[in-house]
C-alpha positions as CSV (number, residue, x, y, z in Angstrom):
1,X,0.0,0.0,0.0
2,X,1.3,3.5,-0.8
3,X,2.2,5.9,2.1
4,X,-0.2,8.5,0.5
5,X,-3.1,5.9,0.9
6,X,-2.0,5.0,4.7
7,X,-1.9,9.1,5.8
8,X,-5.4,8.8,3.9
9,X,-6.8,6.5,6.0
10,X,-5.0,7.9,9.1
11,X,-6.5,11.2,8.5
12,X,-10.3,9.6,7.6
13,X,-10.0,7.6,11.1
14,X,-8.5,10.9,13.4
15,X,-11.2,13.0,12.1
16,X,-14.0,10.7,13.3
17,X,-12.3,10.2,16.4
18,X,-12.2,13.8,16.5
19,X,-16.0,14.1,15.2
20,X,-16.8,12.1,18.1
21,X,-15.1,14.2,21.1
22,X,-16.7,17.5,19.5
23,X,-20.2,15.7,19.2
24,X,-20.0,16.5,15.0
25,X,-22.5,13.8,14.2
26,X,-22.6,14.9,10.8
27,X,-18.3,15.0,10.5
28,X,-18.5,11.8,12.3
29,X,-21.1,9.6,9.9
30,X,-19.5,11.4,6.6
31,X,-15.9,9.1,6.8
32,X,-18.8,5.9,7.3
33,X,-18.5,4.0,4.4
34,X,-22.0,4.2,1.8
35,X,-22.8,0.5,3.1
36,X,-22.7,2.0,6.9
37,X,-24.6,4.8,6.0
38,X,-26.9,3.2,4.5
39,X,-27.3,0.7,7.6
40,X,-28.3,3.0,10.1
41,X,-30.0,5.7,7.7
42,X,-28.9,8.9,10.1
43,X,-26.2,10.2,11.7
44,X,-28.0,10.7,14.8
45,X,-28.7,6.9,14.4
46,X,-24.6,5.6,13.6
47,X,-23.6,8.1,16.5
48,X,-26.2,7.0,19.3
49,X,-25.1,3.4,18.0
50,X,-21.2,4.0,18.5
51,X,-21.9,5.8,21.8
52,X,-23.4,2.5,22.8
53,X,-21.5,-0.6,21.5
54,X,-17.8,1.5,21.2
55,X,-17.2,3.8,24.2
56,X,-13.5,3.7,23.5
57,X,-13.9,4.6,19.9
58,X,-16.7,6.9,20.6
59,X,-14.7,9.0,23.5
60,X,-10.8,7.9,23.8
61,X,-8.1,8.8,26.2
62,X,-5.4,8.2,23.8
63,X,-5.2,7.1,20.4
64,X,-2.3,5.7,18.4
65,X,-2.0,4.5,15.4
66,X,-0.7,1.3,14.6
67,X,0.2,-1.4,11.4
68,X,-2.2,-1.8,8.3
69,X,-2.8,-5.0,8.0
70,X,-5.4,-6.8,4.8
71,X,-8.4,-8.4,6.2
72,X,-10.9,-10.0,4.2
73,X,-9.4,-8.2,1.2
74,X,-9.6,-4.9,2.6
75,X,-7.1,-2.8,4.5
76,X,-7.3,-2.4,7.9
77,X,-5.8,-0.2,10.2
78,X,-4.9,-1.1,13.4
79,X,-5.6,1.6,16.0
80,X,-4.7,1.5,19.8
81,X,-7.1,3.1,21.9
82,X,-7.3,4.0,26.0
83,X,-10.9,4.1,27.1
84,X,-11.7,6.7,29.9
85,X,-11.4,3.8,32.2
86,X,-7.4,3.1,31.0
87,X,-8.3,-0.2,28.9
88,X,-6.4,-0.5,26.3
89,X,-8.5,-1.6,23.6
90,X,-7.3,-2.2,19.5
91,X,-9.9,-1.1,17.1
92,X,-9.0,-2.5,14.1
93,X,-10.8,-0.2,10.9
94,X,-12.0,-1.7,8.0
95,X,-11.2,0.6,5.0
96,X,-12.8,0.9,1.7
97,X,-12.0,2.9,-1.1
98,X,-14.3,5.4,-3.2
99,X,-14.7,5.8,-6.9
100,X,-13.6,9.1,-6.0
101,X,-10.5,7.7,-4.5
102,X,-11.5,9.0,-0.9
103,X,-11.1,6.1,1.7
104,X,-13.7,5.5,4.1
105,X,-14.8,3.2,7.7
106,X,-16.2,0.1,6.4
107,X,-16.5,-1.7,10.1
108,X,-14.3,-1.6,12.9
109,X,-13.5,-4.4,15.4
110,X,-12.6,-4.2,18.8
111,X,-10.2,-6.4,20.9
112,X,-9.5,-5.5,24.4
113,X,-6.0,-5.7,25.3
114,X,-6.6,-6.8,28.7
115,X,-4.0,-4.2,30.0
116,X,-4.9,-1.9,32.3
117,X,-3.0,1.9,33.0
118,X,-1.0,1.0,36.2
């Protein structure tokens, strides 16, 4: 993968994150991939969803980026998260590229560390 395509999807990823923490529903729901969109229908939908089901995703300590790895043909970028708690939690983002050529959030996956701040 070309570095211009991973700062894409870096960039895609931090400004949802950052949608999130300035309650942008709208910000937040337009780096969703049209498949997500189209799943939850609103943005006041996708963001009461992620508030629910991703807490570390929806309001992170810390974020750091990590390895792009393929999964299930598709990018994916690996993302260390702290949750308000100090879980560390890996989201890993399923990206999908646009006609346009804009890269967008196809899914994300969460697997808790099971590390805890000290």
């Amino acid at each position: 993968m070309a570095e211009v395509d991973r700062r894409a999807i870096r960039q895609v990823i931090g400004q949802q994150i950052a949608a999130f923490q300035q309650n942008d529903a709208i910000a937040a729901f337009s780096q969703a991939a049209p498949g997500i969109q189209q799943q939850f229908g609103s943005a006041d939908n996708f963001v009461a969803m992620v508030e629910a089901a991703y807490p570390s995703v929806y309001r992170p300590r810390s974020v750091v980026f990590e390895n792009v790895l393929t999964v299930e043909d598709l990018p994916a970028q690996q993302v260390m998260l702290m949750d308000q708690a100090g879980q560390l939690i890996r989201a890993t983002y399923l990206m999908q590229q646009q006609r346009t050529g804009e890269w967008k959030i196809a899914g994300c996956y969460l697997t808790p560390m099971g590390l805890k701040e000290g």
